[in-house]
Structure formats: C-alpha cells, structure tokens
DOFIVEX-424076 format. One record per residue (C-alpha): x, y, z. Coordinates in nm, 2 decimals. Layout:
<pt><X>X</X><Y>Y</Y><Z>Z</Z></pt>
...
***
This chain:
<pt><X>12.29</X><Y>11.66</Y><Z>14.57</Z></pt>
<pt><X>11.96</X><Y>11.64</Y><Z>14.46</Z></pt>
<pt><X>11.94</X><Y>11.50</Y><Z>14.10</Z></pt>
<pt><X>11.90</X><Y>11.74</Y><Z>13.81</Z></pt>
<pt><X>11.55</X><Y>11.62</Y><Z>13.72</Z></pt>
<pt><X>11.42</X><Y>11.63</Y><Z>14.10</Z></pt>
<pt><X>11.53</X><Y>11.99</Y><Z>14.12</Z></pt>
<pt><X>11.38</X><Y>12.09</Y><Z>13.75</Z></pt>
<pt><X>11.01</X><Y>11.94</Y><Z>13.87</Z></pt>
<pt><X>11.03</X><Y>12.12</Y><Z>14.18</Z></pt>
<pt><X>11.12</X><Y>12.46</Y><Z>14.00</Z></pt>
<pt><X>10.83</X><Y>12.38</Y><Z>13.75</Z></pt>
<pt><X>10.54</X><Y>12.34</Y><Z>14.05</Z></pt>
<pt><X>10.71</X><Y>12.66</Y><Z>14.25</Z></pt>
<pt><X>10.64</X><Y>12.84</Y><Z>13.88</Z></pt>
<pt><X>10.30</X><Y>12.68</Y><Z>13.78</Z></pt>
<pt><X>10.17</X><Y>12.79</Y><Z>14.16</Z></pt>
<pt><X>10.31</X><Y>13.15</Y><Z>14.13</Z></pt>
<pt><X>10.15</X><Y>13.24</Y><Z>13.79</Z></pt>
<pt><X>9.83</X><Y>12.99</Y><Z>13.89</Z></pt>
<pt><X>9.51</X><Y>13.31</Y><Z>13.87</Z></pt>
<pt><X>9.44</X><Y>13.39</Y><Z>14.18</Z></pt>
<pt><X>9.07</X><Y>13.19</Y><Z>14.16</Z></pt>
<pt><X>9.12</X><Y>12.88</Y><Z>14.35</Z></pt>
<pt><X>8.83</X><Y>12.71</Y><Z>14.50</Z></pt>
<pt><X>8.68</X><Y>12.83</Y><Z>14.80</Z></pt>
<pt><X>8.65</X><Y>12.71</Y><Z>15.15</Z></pt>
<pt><X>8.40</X><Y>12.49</Y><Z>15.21</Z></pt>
<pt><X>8.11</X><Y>12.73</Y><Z>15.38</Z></pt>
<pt><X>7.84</X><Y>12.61</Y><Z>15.61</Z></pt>
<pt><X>7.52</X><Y>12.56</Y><Z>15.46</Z></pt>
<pt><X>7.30</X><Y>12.79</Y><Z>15.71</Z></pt>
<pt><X>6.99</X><Y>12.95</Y><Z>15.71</Z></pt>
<pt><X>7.01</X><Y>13.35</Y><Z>15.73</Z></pt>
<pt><X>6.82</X><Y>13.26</Y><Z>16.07</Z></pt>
<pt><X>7.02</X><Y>13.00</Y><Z>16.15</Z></pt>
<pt><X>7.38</X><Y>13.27</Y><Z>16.09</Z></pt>
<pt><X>7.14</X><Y>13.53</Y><Z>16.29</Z></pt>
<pt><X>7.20</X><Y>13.23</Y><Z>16.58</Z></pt>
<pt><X>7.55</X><Y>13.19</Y><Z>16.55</Z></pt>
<pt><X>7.64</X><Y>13.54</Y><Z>16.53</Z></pt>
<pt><X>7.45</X><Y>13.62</Y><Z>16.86</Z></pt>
<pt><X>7.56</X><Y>13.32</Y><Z>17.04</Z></pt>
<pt><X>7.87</X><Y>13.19</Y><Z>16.91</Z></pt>
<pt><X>8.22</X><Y>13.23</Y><Z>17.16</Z></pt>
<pt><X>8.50</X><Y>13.50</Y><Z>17.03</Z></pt>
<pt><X>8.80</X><Y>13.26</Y><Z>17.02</Z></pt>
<pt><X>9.01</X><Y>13.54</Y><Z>16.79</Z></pt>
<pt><X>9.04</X><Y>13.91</Y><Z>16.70</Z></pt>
<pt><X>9.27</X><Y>14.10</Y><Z>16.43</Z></pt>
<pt><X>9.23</X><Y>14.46</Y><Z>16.34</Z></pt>
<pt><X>9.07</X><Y>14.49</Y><Z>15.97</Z></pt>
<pt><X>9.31</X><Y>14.58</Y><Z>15.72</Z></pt>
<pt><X>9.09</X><Y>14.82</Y><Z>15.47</Z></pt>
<pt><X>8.82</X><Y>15.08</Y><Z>15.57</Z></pt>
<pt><X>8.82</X><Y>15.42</Y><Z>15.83</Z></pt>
<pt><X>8.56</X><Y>15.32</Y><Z>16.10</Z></pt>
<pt><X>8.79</X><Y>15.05</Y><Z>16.33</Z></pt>
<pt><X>8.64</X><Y>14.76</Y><Z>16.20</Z></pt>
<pt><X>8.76</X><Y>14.40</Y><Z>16.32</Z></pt>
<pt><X>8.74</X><Y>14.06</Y><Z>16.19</Z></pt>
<pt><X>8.66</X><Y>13.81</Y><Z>16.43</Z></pt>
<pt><X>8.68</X><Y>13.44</Y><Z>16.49</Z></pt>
<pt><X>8.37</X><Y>13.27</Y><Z>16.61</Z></pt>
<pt><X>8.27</X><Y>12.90</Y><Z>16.75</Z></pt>
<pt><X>7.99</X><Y>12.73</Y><Z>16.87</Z></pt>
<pt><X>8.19</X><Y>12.41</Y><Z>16.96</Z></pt>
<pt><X>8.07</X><Y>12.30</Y><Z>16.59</Z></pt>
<pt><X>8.11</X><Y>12.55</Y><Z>16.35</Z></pt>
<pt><X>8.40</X><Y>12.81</Y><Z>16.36</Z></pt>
<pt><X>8.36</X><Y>13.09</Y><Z>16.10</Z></pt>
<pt><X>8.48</X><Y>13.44</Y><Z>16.12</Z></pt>
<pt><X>8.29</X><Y>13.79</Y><Z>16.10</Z></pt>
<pt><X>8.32</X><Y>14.16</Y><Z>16.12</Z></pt>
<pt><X>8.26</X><Y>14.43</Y><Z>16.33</Z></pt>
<pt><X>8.20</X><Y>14.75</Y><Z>16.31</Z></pt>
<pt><X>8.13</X><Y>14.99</Y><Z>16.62</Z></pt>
<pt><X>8.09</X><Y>15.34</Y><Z>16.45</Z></pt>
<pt><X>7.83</X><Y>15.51</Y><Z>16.54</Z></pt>
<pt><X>7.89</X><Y>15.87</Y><Z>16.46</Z></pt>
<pt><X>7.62</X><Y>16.12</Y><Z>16.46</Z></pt>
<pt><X>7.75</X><Y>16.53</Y><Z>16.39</Z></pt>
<pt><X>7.54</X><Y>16.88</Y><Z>16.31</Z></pt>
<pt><X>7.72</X><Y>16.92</Y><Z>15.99</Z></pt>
<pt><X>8.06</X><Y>16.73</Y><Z>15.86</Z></pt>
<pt><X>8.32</X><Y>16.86</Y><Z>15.63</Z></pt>
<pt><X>8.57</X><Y>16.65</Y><Z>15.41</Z></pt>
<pt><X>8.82</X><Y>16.66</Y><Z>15.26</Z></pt>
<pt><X>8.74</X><Y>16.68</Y><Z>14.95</Z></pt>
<pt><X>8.58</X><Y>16.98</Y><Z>15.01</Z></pt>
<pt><X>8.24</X><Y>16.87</Y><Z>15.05</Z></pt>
<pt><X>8.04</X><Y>16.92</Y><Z>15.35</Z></pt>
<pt><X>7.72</X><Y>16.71</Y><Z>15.49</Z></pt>
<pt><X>7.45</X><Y>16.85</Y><Z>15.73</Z></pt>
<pt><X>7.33</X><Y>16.60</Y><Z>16.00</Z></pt>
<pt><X>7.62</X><Y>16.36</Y><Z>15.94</Z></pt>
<pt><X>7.54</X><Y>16.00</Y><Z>16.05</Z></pt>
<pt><X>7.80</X><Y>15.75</Y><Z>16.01</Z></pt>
<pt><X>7.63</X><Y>15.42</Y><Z>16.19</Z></pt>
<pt><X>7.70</X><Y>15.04</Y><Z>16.27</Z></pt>
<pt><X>7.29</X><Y>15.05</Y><Z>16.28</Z></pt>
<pt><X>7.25</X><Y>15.09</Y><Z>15.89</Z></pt>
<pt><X>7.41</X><Y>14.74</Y><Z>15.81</Z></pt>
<pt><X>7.17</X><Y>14.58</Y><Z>16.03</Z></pt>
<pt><X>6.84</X><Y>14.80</Y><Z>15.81</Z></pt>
<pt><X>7.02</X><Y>14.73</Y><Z>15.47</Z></pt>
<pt><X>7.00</X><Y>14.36</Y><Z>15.57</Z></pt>
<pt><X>6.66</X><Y>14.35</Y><Z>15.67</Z></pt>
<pt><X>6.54</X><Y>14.60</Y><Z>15.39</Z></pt>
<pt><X>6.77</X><Y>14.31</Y><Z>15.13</Z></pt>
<pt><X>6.56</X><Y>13.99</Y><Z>15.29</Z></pt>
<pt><X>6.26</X><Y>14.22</Y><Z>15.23</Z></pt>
<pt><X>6.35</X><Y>14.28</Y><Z>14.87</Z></pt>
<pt><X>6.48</X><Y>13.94</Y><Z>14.77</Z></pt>
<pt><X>6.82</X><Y>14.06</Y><Z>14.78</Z></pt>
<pt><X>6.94</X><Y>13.82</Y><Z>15.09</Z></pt>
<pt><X>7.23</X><Y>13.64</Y><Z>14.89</Z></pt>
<pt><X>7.36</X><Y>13.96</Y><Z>14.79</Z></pt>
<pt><X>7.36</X><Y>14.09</Y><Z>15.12</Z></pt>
<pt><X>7.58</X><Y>13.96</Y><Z>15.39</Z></pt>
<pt><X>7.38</X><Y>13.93</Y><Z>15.74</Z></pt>
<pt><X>7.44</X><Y>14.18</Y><Z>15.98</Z></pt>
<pt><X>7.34</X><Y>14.10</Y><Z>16.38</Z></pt>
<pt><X>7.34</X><Y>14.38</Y><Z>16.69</Z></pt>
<pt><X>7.62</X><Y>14.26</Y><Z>16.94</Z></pt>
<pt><X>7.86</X><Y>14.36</Y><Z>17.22</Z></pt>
<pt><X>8.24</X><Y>14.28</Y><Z>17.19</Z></pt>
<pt><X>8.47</X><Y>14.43</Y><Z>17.43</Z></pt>
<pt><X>8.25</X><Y>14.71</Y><Z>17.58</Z></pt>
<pt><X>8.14</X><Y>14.81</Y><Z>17.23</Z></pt>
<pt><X>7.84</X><Y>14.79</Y><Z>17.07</Z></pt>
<pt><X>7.83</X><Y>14.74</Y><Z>16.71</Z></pt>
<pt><X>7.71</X><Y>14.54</Y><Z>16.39</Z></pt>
<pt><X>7.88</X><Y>14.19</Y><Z>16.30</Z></pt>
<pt><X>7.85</X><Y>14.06</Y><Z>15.97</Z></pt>
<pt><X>7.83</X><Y>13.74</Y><Z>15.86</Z></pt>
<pt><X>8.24</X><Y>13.72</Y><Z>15.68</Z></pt>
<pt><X>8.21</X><Y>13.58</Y><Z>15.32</Z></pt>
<pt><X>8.41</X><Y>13.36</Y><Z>15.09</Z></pt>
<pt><X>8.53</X><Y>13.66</Y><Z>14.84</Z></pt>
<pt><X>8.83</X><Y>13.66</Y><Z>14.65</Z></pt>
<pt><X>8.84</X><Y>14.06</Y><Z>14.55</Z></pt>
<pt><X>8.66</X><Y>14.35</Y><Z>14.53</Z></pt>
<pt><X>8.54</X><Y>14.56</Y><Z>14.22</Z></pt>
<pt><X>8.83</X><Y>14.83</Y><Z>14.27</Z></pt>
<pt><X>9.11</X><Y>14.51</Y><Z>14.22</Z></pt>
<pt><X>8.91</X><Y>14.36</Y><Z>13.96</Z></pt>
<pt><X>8.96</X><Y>14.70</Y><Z>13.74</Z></pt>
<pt><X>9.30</X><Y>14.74</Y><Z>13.90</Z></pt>
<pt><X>9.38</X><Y>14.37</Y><Z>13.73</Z></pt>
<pt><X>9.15</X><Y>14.40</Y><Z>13.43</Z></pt>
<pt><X>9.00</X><Y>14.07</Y><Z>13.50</Z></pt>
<pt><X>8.66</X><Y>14.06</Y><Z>13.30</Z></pt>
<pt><X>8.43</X><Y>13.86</Y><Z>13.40</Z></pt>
<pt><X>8.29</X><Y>13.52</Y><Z>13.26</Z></pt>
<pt><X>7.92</X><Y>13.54</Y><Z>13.18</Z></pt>
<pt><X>7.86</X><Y>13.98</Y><Z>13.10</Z></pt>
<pt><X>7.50</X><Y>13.91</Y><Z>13.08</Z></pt>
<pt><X>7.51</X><Y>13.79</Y><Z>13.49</Z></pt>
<pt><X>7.73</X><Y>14.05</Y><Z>13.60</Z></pt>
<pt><X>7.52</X><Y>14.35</Y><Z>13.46</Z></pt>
<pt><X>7.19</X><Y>14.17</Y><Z>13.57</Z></pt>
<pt><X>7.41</X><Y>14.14</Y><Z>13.96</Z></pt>
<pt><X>7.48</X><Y>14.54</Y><Z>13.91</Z></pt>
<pt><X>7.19</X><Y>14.68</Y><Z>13.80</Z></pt>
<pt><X>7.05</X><Y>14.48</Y><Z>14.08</Z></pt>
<pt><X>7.30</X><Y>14.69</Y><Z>14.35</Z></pt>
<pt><X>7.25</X><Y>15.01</Y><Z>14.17</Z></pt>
<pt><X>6.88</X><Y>15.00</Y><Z>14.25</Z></pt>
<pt><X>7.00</X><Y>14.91</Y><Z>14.64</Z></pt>
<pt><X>7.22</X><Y>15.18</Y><Z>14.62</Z></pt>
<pt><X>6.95</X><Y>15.44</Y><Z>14.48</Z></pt>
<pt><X>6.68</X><Y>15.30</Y><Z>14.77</Z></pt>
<pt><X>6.95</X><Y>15.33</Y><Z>15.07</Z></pt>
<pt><X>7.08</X><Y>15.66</Y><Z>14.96</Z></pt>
<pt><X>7.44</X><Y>15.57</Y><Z>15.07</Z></pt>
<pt><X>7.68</X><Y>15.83</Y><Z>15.05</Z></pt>
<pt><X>7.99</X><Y>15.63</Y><Z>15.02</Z></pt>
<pt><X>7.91</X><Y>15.36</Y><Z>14.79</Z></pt>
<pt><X>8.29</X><Y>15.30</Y><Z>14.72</Z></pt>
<pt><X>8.34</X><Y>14.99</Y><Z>14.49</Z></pt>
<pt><X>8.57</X><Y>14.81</Y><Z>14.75</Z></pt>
<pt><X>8.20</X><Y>14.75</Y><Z>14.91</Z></pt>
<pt><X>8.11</X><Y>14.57</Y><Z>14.61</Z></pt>
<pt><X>8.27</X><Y>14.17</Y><Z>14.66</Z></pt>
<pt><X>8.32</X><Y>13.92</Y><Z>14.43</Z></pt>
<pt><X>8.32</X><Y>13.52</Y><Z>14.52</Z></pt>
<pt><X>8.53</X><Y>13.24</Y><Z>14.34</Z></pt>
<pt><X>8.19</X><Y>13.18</Y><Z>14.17</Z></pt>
<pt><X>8.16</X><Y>13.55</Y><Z>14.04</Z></pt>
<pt><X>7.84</X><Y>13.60</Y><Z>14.31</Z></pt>
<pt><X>7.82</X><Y>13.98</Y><Z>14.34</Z></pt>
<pt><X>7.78</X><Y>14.12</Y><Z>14.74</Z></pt>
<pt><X>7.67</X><Y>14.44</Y><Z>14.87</Z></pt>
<pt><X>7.85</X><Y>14.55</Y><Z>15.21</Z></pt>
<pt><X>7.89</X><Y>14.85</Y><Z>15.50</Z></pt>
<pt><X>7.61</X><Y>15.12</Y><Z>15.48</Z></pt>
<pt><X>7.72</X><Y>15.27</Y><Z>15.79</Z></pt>
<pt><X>7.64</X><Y>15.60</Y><Z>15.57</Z></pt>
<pt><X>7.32</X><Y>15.55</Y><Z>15.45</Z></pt>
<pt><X>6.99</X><Y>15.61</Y><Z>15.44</Z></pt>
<pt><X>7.01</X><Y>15.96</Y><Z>15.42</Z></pt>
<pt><X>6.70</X><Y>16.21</Y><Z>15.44</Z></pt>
<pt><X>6.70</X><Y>16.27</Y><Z>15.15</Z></pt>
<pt><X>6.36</X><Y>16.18</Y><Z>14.92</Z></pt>
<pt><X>6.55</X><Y>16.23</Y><Z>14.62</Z></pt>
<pt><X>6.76</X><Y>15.95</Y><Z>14.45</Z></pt>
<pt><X>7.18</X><Y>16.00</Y><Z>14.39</Z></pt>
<pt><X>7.18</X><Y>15.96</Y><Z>14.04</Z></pt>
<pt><X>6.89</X><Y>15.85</Y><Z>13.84</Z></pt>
<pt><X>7.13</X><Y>15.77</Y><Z>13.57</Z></pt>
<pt><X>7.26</X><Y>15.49</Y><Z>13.74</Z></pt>
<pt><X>6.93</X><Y>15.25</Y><Z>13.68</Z></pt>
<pt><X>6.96</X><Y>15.12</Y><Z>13.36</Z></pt>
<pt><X>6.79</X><Y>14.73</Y><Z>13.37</Z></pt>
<pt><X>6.60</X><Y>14.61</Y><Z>13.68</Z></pt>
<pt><X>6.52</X><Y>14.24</Y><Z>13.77</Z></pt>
<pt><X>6.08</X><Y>14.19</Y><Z>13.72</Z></pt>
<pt><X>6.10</X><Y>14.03</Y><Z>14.08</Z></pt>
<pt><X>6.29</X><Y>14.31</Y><Z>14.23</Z></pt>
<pt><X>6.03</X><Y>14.55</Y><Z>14.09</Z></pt>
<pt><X>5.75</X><Y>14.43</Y><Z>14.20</Z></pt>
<pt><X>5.90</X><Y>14.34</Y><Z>14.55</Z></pt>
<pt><X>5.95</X><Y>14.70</Y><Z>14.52</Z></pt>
<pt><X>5.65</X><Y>14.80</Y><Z>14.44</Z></pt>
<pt><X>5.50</X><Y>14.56</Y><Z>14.74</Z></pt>
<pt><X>5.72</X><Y>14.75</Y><Z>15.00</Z></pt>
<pt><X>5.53</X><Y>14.85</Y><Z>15.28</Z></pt>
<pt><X>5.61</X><Y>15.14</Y><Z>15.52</Z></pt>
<pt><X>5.47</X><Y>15.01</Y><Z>15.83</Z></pt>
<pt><X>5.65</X><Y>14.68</Y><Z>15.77</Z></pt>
<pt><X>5.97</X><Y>14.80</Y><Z>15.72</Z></pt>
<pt><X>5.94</X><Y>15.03</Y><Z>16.02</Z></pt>
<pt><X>5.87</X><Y>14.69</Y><Z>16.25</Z></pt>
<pt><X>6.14</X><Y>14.51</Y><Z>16.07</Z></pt>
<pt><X>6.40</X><Y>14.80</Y><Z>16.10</Z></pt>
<pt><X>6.32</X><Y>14.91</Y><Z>16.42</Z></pt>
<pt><X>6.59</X><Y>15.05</Y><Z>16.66</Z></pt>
<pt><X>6.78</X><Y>15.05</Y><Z>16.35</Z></pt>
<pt><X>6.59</X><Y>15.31</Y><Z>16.11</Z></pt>
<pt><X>6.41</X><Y>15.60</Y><Z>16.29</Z></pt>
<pt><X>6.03</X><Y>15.72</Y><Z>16.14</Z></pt>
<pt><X>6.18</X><Y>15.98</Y><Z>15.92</Z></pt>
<pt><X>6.47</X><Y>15.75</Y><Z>15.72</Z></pt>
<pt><X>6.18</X><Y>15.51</Y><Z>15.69</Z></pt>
<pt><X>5.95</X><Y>15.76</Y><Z>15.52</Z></pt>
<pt><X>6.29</X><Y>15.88</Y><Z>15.28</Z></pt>
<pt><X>6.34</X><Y>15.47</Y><Z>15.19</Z></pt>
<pt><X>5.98</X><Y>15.51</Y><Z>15.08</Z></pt>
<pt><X>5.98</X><Y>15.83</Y><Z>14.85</Z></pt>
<pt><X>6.27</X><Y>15.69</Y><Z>14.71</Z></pt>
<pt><X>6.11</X><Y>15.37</Y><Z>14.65</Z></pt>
<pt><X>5.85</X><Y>15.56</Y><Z>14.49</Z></pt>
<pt><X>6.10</X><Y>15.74</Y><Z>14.25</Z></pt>
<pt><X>6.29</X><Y>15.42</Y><Z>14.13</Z></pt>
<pt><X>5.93</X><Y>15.27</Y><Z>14.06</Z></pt>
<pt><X>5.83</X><Y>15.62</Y><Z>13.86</Z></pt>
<pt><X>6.21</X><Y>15.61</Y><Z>13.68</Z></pt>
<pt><X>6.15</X><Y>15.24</Y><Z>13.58</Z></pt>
<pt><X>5.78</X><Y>15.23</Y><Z>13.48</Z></pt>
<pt><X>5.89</X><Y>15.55</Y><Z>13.22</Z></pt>
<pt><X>6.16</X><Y>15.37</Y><Z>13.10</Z></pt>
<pt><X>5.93</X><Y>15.10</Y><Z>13.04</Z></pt>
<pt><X>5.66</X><Y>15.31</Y><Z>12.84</Z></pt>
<pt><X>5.98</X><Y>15.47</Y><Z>12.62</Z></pt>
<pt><X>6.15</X><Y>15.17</Y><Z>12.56</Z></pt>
<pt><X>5.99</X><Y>14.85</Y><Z>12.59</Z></pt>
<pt><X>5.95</X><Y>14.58</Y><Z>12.88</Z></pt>
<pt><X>6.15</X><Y>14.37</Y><Z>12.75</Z></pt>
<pt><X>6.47</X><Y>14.66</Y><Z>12.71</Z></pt>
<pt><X>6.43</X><Y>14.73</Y><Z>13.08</Z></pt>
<pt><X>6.36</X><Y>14.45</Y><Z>13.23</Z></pt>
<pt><X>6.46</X><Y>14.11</Y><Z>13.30</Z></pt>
***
C-alpha cells in the first residue's frame, strides 16, 4: 500500500487540475503570413476528418500537412440558394442564400478593412467531391454564448468593447442574418474573432440595427471611408456578385453617415477611438 502522504499529494494535484480555470496556455501556432495560410490551405494533404460538433450546415474540421506544418481547419460546403425560406421561428426570407462563398468575401472585405486578425482566413477548395470554404482553425478557448453561460468577465473592459464595437460595425457592413454569438471566439489571450457568414451580405441597403454602433476604431473609419466599389468587386470576385457589392457599399455609406452624426452630437473623442 501506497503511503498515506503519497496518496494525499496525489489527491491534491487530481483536485488543483479539476478546479484549475479552464485558460491554460495555448498551442504553440505557426507564425504565418495570411498569404503564406492562403498556401497551406490550398496545398496542404488531408491526413484527418471528424464531423463538427456545433452549427446546421455539415461543417468538418480537418487535419492538414505539408510534411512541415500540420494544423487543422474547417469546412463548410453549403451553398444554399431558395425563392423565399421560412423558419421556424416564424419568420420568412425572400431570395434565401445560405453560402460557403460569403466566408471567403468577409475575409477579403476584413484584409480590406484592417480587420485581418479578427477574421480567420477562408480559402476556395475541394474535399471529397465538395466544393466549399476552409478556414484557417484558431486557438480559441470559448465562444461569447459560454462566456455568458459561465459569467466569466473579461480582464481589460476597455479592450473588449473597443474588439466589439469593432465586429458590430462588421456585422452592420455584411448584413448577416445570423450573427449568433457562438460566431464570436475568444483566444487564451482574450483576442476577439469573427466567423461563418454563410448568410450574409444580404441585398439589403439598409443596416440591421443602427443601434448597435456605439464607438468605432479612427482607422477602421477611415478605411471605411476609403472603401472602393470597383476594388472590392475584383477582390471578391466569384465570391460576391455586382448587386451584393453595390448593398456592401450603401451600407458602408450609412455606417459612415451614423458615425460622422454621432460625432457632430457628441464629440470625437465620445465616439471614437
């Protein structure tokens, strides 16, 4: 038999790791480029599959290597395009669009807007007869629905909000229609990302809710201001077709408006940052 104090230590590190919070330090991630992830994703061998546990459009998370570097991703093959769609909440949607495409524009319109490290990259690629979008797979530790499930606050308020208002405005420009808050990640490091817009950019030149833009970042509003139709059209084609293009830029136009008379009612420096 084991003596008394042998067993007692061993009872005390099984209870310090079971009420240890669940932050632990990450895995080590591979410093790469966005161009340089672009490469992997497109090249890189499938060596493992394994059906996604959350979300409702048959995503998988993969396993890639490039004989190097093995790092996993997901896919997502939806591509979903109805006349009119009811749910089941009682709502209804005409010209229902529910695509793998609009990760790969919501990353391109991010890198555009200076948003790259809040927006995972997204490549176009086949796997097993599909065609979808794969997503660079990031080093999160929860989403925003556990974090208010758990009450966790977070350490630094002031870098949270500013990492909000910056996905609020994102939300506003793509006009998704699903922006569910287990889309909105959270790293060991308390990095806020953005993911799955398979429904948006909408038609629609209005914005969702006005409401919800509150602060916005002074380099974000200017890249805003600086975004250009024909350029986002080249960097979005095959992704985004003329008239979603010309609804990102009404919208654009709107969130400029909403901010510049928030400015002129309340002070620069209550608006921005």
């Amino acid at each position: 038999m084991r003596p008394r104090f042998l067993r007692c230590g061993w009872l005390a590190l099984i209870l310090v790791y079971a009420l240890a919070p669940r932050f632990c330090p990450a895995a080590e991630e591979p410093s790469l480029s966005r161009e340089q992830m672009e490469h992997f994703l497109l090249t890189s061998k499938v060596v493992k599959s394994r059906y996604a546990s959350k979300g409702i459009t048959n995503t998988w998370r993969l396993t890639l290597s490039d004989g190097t570097i093995t790092h996993d991703a997901h896919f997502q093959a939806v591509d979903e395009h109805r006349l009119g769609m009811k749910f089941s909440n009682g709502s209804s949607e005409l010209l229902f669009v529910d695509s793998y495409k609009y990760n790969i524009a919501a990353s391109r319109l991010a890198e555009m807007l200076g948003l790259e490290n809040m927006v995972p990259v997204y490549v176009e690629r086949r796997w097993e007869a599909q065609t979808g979008s794969l997503g660079w797979w990031l080093p999160v530790e929860m989403d925003e629905v556990e974090r208010l499930r758990r009450k966790i606050p977070p350490p630094d308020v002031d870098s949270w909000d500013r990492q909000m208002y910056k996905v609020r405005v994102l939300d506003e420009l793509v006009y998704d229609t699903d922006p569910n808050l287990t889309n909105v990640l959270i790293d060991h490091d308390w990095r806020i990302y953005r993911i799955d817009f398979t429904r948006g950019f909408r038609l629609s030149k209005n914005l969702r809710s006005a409401a919800n833009l509150v602060r916005c970042d002074r380099g974000l509003l200017e890249k805003l201001k600086a975004l250009n139709r024909e350029e986002l059209a080249n960097r979005t084609k095959g992704y985004l077709n003329k008239e979603e293009v010309k609804a990102v830029i009404a919208r654009r136009d709107k969130i400029v408006a909403y901010f510049q008379k928030l400015i002129a009612d309340k002070g620069e420096s209550a608006v921005l940052y």
